[in-house]
C-alpha positions in Angstrom: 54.4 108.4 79.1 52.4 111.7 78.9 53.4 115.2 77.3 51.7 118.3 77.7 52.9 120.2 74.0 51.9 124.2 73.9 53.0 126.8 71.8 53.2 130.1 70.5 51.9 132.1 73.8 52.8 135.4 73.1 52.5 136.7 76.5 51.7 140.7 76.3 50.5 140.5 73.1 47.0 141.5 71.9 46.7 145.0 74.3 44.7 146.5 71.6 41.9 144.4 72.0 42.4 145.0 76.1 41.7 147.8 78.6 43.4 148.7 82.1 41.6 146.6 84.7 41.7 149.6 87.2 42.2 146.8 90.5 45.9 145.6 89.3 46.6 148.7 86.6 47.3 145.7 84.0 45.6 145.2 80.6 43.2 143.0 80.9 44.2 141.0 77.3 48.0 140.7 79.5 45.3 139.2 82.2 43.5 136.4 79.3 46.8 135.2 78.5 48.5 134.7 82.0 44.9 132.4 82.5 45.4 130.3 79.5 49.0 129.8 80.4 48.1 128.7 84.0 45.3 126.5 83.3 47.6 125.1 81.0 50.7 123.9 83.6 47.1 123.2 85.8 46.7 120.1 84.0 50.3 119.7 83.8 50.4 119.2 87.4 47.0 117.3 88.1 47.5 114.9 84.8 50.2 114.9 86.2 52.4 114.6 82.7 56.2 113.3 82.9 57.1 116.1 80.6 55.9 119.6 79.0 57.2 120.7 75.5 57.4 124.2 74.4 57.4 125.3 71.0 58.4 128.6 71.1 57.1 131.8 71.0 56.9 133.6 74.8 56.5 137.0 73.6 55.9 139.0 70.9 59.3 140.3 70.9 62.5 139.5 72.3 62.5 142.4 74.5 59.5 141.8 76.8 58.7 144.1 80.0 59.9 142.9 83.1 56.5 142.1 84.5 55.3 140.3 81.4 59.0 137.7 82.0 58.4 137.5 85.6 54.3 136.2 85.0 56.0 134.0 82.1 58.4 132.4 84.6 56.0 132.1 88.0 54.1 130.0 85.8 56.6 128.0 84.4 58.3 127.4 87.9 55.1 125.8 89.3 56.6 122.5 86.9 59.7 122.8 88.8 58.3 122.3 91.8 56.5 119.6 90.7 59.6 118.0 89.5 57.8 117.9 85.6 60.8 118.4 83.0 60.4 121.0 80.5 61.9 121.6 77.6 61.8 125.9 76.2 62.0 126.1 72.5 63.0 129.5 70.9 60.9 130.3 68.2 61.3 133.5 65.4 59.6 136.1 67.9 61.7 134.5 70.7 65.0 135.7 69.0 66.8 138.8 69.0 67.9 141.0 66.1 66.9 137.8 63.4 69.6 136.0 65.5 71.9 138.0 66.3 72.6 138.7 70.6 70.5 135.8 71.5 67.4 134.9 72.7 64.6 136.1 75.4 64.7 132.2 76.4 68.7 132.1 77.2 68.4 133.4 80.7 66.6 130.2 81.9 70.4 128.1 80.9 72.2 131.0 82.3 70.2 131.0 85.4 70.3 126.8 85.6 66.8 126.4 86.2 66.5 122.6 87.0 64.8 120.2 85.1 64.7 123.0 82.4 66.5 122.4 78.6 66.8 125.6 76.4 66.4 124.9 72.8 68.0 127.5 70.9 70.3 125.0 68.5 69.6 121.7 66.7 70.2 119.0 69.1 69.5 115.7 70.4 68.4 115.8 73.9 68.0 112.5 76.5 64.9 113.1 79.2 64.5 111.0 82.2 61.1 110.9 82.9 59.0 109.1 85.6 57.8 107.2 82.8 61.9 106.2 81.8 63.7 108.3 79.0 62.7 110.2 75.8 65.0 111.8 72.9 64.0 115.0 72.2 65.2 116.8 68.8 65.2 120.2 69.3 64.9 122.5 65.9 64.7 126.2 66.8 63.5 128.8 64.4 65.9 128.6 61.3 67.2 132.0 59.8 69.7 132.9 57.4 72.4 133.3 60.2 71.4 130.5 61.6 73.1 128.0 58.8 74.6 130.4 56.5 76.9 133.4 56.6 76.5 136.6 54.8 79.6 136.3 52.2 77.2 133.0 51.5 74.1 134.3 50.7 75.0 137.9 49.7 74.6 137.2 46.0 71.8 134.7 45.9 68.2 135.6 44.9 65.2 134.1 47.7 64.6 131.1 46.2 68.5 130.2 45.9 69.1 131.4 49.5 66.0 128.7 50.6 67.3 125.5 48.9 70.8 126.5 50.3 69.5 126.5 53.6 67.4 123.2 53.2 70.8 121.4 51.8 72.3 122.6 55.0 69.2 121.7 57.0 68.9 118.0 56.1 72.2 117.0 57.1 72.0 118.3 60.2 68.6 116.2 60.8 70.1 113.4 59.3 73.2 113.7 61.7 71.0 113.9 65.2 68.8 110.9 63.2 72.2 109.2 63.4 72.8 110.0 67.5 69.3 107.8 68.5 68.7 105.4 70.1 66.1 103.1 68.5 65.0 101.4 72.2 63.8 104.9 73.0 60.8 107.2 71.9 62.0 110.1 69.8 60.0 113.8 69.6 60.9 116.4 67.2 60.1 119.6 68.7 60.8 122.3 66.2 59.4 126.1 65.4 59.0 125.9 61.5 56.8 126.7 58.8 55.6 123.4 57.2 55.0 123.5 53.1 51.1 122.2 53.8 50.0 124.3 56.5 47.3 126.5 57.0 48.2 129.9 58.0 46.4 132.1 60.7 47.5 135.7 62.2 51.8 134.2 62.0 51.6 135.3 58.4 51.7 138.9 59.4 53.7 138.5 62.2 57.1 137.3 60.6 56.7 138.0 57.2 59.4 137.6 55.1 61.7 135.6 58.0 62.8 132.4 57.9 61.7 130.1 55.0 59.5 126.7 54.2 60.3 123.3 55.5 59.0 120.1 53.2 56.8 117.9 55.3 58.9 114.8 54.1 61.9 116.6 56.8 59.3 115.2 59.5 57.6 112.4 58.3 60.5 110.0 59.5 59.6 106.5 60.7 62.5 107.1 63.6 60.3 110.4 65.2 57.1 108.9 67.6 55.5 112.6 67.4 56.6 115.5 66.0 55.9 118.9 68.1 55.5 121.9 65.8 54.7 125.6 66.9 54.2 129.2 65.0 51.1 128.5 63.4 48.6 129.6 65.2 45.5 127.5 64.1 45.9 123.8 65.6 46.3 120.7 62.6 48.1 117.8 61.9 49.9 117.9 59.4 50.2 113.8 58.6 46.8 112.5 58.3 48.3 109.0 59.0 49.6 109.4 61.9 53.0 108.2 61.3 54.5 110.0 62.7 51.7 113.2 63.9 52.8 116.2 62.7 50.8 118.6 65.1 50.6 122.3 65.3 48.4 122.7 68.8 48.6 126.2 67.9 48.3 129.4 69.9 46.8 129.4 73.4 45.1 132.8 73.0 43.5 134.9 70.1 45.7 137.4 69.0 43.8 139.4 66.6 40.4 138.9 64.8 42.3 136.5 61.8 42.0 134.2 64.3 38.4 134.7 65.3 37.3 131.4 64.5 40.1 129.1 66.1 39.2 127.2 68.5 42.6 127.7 71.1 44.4 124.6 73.7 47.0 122.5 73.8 47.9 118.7 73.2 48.0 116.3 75.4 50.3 112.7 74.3 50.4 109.6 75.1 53.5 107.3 74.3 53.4 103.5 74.9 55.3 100.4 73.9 54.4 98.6 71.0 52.9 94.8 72.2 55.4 93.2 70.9 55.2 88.8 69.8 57.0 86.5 67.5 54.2 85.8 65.9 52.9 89.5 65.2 56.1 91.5 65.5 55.3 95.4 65.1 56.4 97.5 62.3 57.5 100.2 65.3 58.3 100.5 69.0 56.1 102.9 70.1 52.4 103.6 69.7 51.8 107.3 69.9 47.8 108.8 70.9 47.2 112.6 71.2 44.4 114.5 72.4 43.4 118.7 71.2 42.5 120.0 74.5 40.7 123.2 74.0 40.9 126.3 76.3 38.0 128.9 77.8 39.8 131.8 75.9 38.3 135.0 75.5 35.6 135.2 72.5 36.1 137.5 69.3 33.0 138.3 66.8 32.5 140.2 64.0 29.4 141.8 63.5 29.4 143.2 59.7 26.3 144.6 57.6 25.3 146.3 54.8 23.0 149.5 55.3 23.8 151.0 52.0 20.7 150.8 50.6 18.6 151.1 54.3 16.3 153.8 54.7 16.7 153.6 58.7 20.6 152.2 58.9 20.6 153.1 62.6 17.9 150.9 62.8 19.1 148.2 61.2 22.4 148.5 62.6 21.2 148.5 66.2 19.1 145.2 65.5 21.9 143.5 64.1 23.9 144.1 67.3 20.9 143.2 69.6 21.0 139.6 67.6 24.9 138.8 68.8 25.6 138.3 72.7 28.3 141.1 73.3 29.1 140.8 77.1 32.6 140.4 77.8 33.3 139.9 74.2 36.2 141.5 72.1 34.1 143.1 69.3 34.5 144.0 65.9 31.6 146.4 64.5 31.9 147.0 60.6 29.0 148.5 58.4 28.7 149.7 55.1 26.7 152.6 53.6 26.7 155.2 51.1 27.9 158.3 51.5 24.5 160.1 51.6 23.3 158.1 54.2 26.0 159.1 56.4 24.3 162.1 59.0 21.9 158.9 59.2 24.2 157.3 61.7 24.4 158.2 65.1 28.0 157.0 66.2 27.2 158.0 70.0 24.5 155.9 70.2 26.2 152.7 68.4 29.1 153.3 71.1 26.0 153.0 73.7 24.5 149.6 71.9 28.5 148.3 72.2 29.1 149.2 75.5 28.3 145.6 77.4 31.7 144.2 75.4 34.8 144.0 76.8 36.2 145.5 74.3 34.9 147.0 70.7 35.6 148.9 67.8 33.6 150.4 65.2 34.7 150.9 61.9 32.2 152.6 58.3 33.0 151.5 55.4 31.8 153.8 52.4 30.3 152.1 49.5 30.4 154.4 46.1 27.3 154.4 44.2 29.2 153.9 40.8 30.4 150.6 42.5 28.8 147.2 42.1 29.8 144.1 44.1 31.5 141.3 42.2 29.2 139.1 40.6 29.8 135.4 41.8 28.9 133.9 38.0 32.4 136.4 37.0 34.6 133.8 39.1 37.9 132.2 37.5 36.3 129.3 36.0 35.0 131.9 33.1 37.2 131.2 30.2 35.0 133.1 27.6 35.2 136.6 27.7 32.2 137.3 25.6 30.0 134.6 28.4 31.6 136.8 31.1 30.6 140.5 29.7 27.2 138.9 28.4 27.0 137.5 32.3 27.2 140.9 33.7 25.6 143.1 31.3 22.7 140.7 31.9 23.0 142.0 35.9 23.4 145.6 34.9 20.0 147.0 34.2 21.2 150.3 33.5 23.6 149.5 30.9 20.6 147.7 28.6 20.0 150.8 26.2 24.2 150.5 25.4 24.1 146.5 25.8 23.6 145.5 22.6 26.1 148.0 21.1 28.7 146.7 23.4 28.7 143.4 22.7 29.0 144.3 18.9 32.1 146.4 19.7 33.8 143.5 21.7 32.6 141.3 18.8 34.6 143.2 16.5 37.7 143.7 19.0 37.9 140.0 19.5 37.8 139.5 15.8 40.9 141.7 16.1 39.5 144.9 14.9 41.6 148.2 17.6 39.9 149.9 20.3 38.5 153.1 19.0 38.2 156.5 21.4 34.8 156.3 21.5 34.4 152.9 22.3 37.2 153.3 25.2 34.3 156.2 26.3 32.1 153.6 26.5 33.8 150.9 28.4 34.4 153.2 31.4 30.5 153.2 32.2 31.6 149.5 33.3 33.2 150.6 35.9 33.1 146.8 37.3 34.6 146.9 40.9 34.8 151.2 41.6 35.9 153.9 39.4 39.4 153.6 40.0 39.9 150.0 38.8 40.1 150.6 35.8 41.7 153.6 33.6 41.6 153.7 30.1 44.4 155.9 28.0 42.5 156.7 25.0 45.7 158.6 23.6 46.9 155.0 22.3 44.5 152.4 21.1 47.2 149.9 21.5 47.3 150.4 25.3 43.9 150.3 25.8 43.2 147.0 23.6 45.5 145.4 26.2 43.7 147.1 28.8 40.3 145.8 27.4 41.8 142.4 27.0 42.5 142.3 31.0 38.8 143.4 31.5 
């Protein structure tokens, strides 16, 4: 049995990074995304696969325009035709109002698309492929109104709100573990945040909405594969295997957090278990999977540092010529100081830029008082005397006062107070820019804490 699993699409998403293709009057980032989708249900068809799992996610919003629904569903109709059963999974950006007046994903049940299952509660859900029959367990974003009412959770803190809805959530998944059949491959398709995942551009998308799932909820020995969406960076979860625990992540870039993603979907492969006397198996199934990556647009960042350039134009023009730019969304960013400023020509940088497909360009001022952080300051220094010695050793300009300092922190960690004038002093530190750090030298107290946290 093969299964095509995609997720988090966000069809009309990313316009920023897009500009009006003046042939159809649509942006062309609308244009990316409608081509991942459709080379997606491509292999679909020509695998061909006995079914396609969703994992939720169409849009950014609940609300999309109509021609942004009506691309979503002409692609999506192609498996009908094909007679390939799908199964649509809402995700968090899929619902509306946090829950409340449903889903963007509802008016494919309403409409009775065939071969088409909805999943917008937690169910168990029996397939007939042309491969025979799969159980599908369908977990749909979880939310607060999802499990728990408001007279519930009204006088709960985060944390207590979270473990109430995780001793709701497990019985439910242990009630549709109940409802299996053990002759037949199970896939747990859910939209969740799993405890161990690594985060990509979801983290700013739905922050603060809906809450962490342990990865032990999955890791069943009943569940062949489980089919995850709203990260967006692809991973397995379960490094053994048993069952995979696979985010295939999102099919498109959506901003430049994702940069670095590679972007596709997963193809799966289910087969019986050889089966003897002799060598009986521990399980029924034998589950293979495949990252199938995408062509999707590329994003690049191009950043430098020209604060200390005599010819920053220069420099900045060369570092451009170095990356290929054509048809790339681009991401200029350099840094200078603020006298070196009239040394930029914008116009001309907007000229160097203009083979992308997109770019923008963004200066960055660097004060003079400010030094970068010194990598020897990291975490791992426990002494503060090593770490003060550590950077007055990389301050040159601080070696006529050097000396003197460290006898004053001497005496301060001996337990001796701040005095004014050495609260003077310590502002010429000034470790990160001149507004880190702000001294009250009306009370030594205050400031020996404060000189502590330095």
């Amino acid at each position: 049995m093969k299964i095509l699993h995609l997720s988090d699409i966000h069809m009309g998403g990313g316009f920023a990074h897009g500009k009006i293709d003046p042939e159809t009057g649509f942006n062309t980032r609308f244009q990316d995304f409608v081509k991942s989708l459709s080379r997606s249900i491509d292999r679909a068809i020509s695998e061909p696969v006995d079914l396609v799992l969703f994992g939720g996610d169409a849009f950014p919003d609940a609300t999309p325009a109509p021609y942004i629904q009506q691309a979503f569903a002409r692609e999506f109709y192609r498996l009908v035709a094909a007679n390939i059963p799908l199964v649509l999974l809402v995700g968090n950006h899929d619902r509306h109002a946090q829950g409340q007046g449903g889903a963007s994903l509802s008016i494919y049940r309403s409409l009775g698309v065939p071969g088409t299952i909805v999943g917008d509660t937690i169910d168990t859900y029996t397939i007939t492929t042309p491969s025979g029959d799969i159980q599908i367990i369908t977990l749909p974003w979880i939310d607060r109104s999802t499990l728990l009412t408001r007279e519930i959770s009204a006088s709960l803190s985060i944390l207590e709100v979270n473990q109430l809805l995780l001793d709701k959530l497990q019985p439910r998944i242990e009630g549709e573990i109940r409802k299996l059949n053990p002759a037949l491959p199970t896939i747990v398709l859910a939209h969740l945040m799993a405890d161990n995942a690594t985060l990509g551009a979801e983290k700013l998308l739905a922050v603060g909405r809906g809450f962490t799932i342990p990865l032990s909820f999955l890791t069943r020995d009943c569940f062949d594969y489980v089919a995850l969406g709203h990260v967006h960076r692809h991973q397995n979860l379960n490094k053994t295997n048993d069952p995979a625990v696979v985010y295939p992540g999102s099919i498109e870039r959506v901003d430049f957090s994702e940069e670095k993603e590679d972007k596709g979907f997963v193809m799966v492969t289910i087969e019986p278990t050889e089966q003897t006397e002799e060598q009986p198996a521990s399980k029924n199934f034998e589950t293979t999977w495949e990252f199938c990556p995408l062509p999707v647009r590329e994003f690049r960042t191009i950043k430098i540092d020209v604060s200390e350039s005599e010819q920053p134009q220069v420099d900045i023009e060369k570092a451009i010529a170095k990356v290929e730019i054509a048809d790339v969304v681009v991401r200029l960013i350099y840094q200078l100081s603020p006298d070196r400023v009239e040394l930029v020509n914008t116009a001309a940088l907007h000229e160097a830029l203009s083979a992308a497909h997109h770019y923008t360009i963004q200066a960055e001022l660097i004060s003079q008082l400010s030094r970068p952080r010194l990598p020897e300051l990291g975490c791992s220094v426990g002494d503060p005397m090593v770490a003060l010695s550590t950077y007055l050793e990389n301050r040159p300009d601080l070696e006529s006062i050097a000396k003197a300092m460290i006898a004053a922190a001497n005496e301060l960690m001996a337990g001796d107070r701040l005095s004014a004038d050495l609260a003077a002093d310590l502002v010429l530190l000034d470790i990160e820019s001149s507004t880190d750090l702000e001294i009250d030298r009306s009370s030594p107290k205050d400031a020996d804490a404060q000189l502590t946290l330095l």
